[in-house]
C-alpha positions as CSV (number, residue, x, y, z in Angstrom):
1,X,-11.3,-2.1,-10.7
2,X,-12.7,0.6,-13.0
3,X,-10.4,4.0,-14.3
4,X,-12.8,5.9,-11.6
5,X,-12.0,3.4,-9.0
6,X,-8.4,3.4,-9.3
7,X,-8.3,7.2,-9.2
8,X,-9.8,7.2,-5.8
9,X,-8.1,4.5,-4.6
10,X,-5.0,7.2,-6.0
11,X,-6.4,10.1,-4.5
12,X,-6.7,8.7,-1.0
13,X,-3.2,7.5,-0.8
14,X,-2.0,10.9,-2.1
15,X,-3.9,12.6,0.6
16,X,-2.8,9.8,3.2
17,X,0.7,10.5,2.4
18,X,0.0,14.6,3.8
19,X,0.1,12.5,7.4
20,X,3.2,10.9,7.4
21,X,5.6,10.7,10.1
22,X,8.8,10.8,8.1
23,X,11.6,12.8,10.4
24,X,14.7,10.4,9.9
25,X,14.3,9.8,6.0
26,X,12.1,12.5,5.1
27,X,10.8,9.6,2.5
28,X,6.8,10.0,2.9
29,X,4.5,7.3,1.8
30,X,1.0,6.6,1.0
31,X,-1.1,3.9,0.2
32,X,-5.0,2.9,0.2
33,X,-6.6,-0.5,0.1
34,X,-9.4,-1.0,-1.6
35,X,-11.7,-3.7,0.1
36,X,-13.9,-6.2,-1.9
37,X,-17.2,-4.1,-0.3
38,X,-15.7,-0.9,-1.7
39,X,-15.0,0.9,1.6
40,X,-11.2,1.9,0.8
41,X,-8.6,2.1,4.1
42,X,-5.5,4.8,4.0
43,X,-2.0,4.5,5.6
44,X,0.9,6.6,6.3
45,X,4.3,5.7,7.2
46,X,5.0,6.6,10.6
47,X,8.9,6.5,11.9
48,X,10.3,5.7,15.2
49,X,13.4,6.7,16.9
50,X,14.3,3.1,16.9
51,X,13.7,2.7,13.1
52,X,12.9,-0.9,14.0
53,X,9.4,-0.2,15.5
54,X,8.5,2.0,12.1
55,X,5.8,1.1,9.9
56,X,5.4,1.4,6.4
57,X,1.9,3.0,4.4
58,X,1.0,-0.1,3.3
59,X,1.2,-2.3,6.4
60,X,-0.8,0.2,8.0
61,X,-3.6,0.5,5.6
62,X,-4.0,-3.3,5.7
63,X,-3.8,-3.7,9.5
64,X,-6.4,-0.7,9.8
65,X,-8.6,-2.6,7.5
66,X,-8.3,-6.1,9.3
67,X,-8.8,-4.2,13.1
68,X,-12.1,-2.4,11.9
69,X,-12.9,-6.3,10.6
70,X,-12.9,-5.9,6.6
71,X,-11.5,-9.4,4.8
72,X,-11.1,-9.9,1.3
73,X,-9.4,-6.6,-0.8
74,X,-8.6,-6.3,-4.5
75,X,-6.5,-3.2,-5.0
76,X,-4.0,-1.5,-3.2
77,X,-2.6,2.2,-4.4
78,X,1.2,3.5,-2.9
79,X,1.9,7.2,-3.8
80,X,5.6,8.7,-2.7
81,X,7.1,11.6,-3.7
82,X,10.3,10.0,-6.3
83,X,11.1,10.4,-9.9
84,X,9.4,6.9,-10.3
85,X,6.8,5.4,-9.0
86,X,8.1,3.6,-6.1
87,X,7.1,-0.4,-4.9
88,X,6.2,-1.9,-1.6
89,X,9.5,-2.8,0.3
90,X,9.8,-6.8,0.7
91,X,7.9,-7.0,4.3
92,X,5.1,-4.6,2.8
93,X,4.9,-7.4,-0.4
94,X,4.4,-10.4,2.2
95,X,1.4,-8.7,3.9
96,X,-0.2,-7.5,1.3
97,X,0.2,-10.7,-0.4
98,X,-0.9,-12.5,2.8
99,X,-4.5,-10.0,2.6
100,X,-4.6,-9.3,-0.6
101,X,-3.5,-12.1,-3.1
102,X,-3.1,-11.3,-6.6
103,X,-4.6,-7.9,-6.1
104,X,-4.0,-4.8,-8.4
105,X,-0.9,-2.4,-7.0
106,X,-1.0,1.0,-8.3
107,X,2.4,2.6,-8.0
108,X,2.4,6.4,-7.9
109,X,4.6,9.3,-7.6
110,X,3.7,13.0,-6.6
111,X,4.4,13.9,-10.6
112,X,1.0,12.2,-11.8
113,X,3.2,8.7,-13.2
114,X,1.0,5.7,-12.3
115,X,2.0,2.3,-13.5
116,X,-0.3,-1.0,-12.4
117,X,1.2,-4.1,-11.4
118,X,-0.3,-7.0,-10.0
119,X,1.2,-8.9,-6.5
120,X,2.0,-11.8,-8.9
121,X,4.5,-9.7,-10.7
122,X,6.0,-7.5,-7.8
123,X,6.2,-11.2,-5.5
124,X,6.6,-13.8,-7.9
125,X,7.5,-16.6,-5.6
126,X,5.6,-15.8,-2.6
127,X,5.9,-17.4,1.3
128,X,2.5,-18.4,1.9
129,X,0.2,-21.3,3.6
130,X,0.7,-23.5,0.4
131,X,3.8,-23.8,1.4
132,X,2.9,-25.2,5.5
């Protein structure tokens, strides 16, 4: 992706993460997906009484993507509000490695700190159909 591309992809999840649903942990996420045909996707988390049935920004993005019938992605952006930029928890990695492969991860925080990480480096020894 080019500079301008990632700062959209930036800005979306920044202005994704205004709709969160975040009354138990007050912890606010949110990411954009940037598809191979350049149409970028945005999720929120969104939190359920019963934690369980929650869903993180990133698994969100993806499975809007998939449901509107885009394939094929190569960036993802995660913006939160923390001192550091924050990753994708473990079940956010699997799916996005599952959709995304060895896509770029942009990792901000509300403070303007961006670091870029591939899926290779933040799920180095992945579950996938290689291993079926």
């Amino acid at each position: 992706m080019t500079d301008h591309e990632r700062a959209l992809l930036i800005a979306a999840a920044t202005g994704a993460r205004e709709h969160a649903h975040a009354p138990y942990s007050k912890f606010r996420v949110g990411a954009a997906l940037r598809a191979v045909s350049g149409r970028i996707f945005t999720g929120c988390n969104v939190e359920n009484t019963t934690l369980g049935l929650s869903i993180c920004a990133e698994r969100l993005a993806v499975f809007k993507a998939l449901s509107e019938g885009e394939r094929g992605f190569n960036g993802v952006a995660v913006v939160a509000e923390t001192d550091v930029p924050t990753p994708p928890c473990g079940a956010c990695r699997q799916i996005l490695w599952e959709f995304c492969g060895d896509s770029e991860v942009l990792l901000a925080n509300l403070k303007g700190q961006v670091t870029l990480q591939r899926m290779s480096e933040l799920f180095p020894t992945p579950f996938d159909r290689s291993l079926l």
